[in-house]
Structures are given as C-alpha cells and as structure tokens.
C-alpha positions as CSV (number, residue, x, y, z in Angstrom):
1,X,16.2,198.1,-74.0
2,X,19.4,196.6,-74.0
3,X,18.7,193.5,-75.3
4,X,17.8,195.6,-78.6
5,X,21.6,197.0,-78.5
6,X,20.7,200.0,-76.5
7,X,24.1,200.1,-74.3
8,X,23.0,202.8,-73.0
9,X,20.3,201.5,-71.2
10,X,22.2,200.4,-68.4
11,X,23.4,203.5,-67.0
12,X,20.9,204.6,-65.2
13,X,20.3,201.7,-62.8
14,X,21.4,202.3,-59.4
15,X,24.5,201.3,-58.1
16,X,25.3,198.7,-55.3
17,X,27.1,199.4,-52.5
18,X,29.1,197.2,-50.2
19,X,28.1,198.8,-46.9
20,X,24.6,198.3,-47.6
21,X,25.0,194.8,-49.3
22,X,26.7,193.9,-45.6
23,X,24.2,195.7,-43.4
24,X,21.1,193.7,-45.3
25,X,23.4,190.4,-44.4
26,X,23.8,191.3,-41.1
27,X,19.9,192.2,-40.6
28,X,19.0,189.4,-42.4
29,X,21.0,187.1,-40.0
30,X,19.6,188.7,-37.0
31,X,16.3,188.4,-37.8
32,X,16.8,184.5,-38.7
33,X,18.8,184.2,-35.5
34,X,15.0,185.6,-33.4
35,X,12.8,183.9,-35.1
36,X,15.0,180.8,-34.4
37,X,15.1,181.5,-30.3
38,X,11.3,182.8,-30.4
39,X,10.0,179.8,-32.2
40,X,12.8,177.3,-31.1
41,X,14.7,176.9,-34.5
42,X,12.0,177.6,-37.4
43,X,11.2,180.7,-39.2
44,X,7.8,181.3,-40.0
45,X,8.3,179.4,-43.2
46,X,9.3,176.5,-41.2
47,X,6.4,176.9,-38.9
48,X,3.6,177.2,-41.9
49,X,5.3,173.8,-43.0
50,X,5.9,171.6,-39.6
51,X,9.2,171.4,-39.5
52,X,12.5,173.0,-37.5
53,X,16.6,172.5,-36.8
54,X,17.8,170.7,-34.3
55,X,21.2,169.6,-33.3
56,X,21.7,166.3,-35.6
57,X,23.1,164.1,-32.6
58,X,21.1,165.4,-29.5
59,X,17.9,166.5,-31.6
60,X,17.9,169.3,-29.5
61,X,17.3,172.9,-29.8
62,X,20.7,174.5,-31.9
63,X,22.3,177.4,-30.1
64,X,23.6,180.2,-31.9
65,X,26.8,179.2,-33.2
66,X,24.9,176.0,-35.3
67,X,22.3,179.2,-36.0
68,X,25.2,181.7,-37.3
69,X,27.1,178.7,-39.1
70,X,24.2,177.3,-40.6
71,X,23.3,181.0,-41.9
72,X,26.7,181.2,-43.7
73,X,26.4,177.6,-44.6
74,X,23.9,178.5,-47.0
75,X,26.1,181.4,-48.8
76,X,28.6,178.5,-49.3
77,X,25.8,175.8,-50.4
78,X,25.0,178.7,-53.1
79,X,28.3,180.0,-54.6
80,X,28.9,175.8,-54.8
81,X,27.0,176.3,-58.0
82,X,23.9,174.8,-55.6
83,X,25.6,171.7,-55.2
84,X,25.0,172.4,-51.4
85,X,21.1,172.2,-52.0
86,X,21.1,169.6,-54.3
87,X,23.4,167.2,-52.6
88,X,19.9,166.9,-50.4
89,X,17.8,164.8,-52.7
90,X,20.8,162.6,-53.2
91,X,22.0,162.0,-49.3
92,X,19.6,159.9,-47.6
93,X,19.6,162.0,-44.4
94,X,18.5,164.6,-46.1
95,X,21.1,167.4,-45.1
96,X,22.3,169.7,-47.2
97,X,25.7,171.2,-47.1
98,X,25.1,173.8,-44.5
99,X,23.0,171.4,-42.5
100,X,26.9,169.2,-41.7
101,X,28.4,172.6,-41.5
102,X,26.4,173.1,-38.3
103,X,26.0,169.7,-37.2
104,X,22.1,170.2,-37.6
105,X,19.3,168.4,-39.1
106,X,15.6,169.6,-40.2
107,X,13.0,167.3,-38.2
108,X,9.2,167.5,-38.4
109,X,7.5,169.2,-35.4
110,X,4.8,167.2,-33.6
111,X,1.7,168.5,-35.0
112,X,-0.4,167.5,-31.6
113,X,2.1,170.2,-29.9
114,X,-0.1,173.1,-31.4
C-alpha cells in the first residue's frame, strides 16, 4: 500500500522499542553463549554441519570472553557494510572479522567422534 502512494499506510505498524531491541540481544547472546559450553563451541547449526570455534592458536575450546567478543564481532562484521563476512572468501584462513576479534577460528569436528 505504500508503494502505491498510500502514506498512510505506515502508521499502523508497531513501533520498536529499545528496551526490547536490547533484551532480544541480550537473550540471544545467552543462548549462543549455552549452546557454545553444552556443545563445546557450536550451535546446533554448527553441529548439523560438522564444524565449531576454537581458539585460533591453541585450537582449543574458546572461553566466554572469545564467545561474548565473537558475538559482538558479528554486529561489527555487519554494520561494516558486510565487509566482515565477505573478507572470508578473500583471506586464506578463512576468518572473518569477528573470527580475529576473538582470536578464534571455525575448524571441522571429527566426524568418527559421533
């Protein structure tokens, strides 16, 4: 509707609020931050795919300032116009911008560990 010059159409969507907009951030970082200790630093994405973070120079499990830094890593990867994401098809390590952030790497799990 208001493509067709209906300016009016607009007015009735709901509006946004910054409490809410910070508690879904919040939420969203603690549940990211579980999965990563219950399934030692994949989501279930990560899982259906064989891969997980590790620390990029012990290849160990990250801890959860490398979680928390990576998490906020991606808000800046994103308001970088992407360029955070895209650098990864251009770096041959493959790490995106939130990956050095954190000082993490994504590594393929041994599939004979299931």
């Amino acid at each position: 509707m208001a493509m067709s010059g209906n300016t009016h159409a607009l007015d009735s969507q709901p509006t946004t609020s910054l409490k809410w907009e910070f508690i879904f951030e919040a939420a969203t970082l603690l549940v990211t931050m579980i999965f990563w200790k219950r399934w030692r630093g994949a989501t279930p994405g990560k899982k259906f795919v064989h891969i997980k973070i590790v620390d990029s120079s012990t290849l160990k499990d990250i801890d959860n300032r490398q979680a928390i830094t990576r998490s906020f890593g991606y808000i800046a990867s994103t308001f970088a116009f992407l360029i955070g994401f895209i650098m990864v098809a251009f770096r041959k390590d493959k790490r995106g911008l939130h990956d050095l952030l954190a000082g993490t790497v994504v590594v393929y799990e041994d599939i004979s560990s299931f």
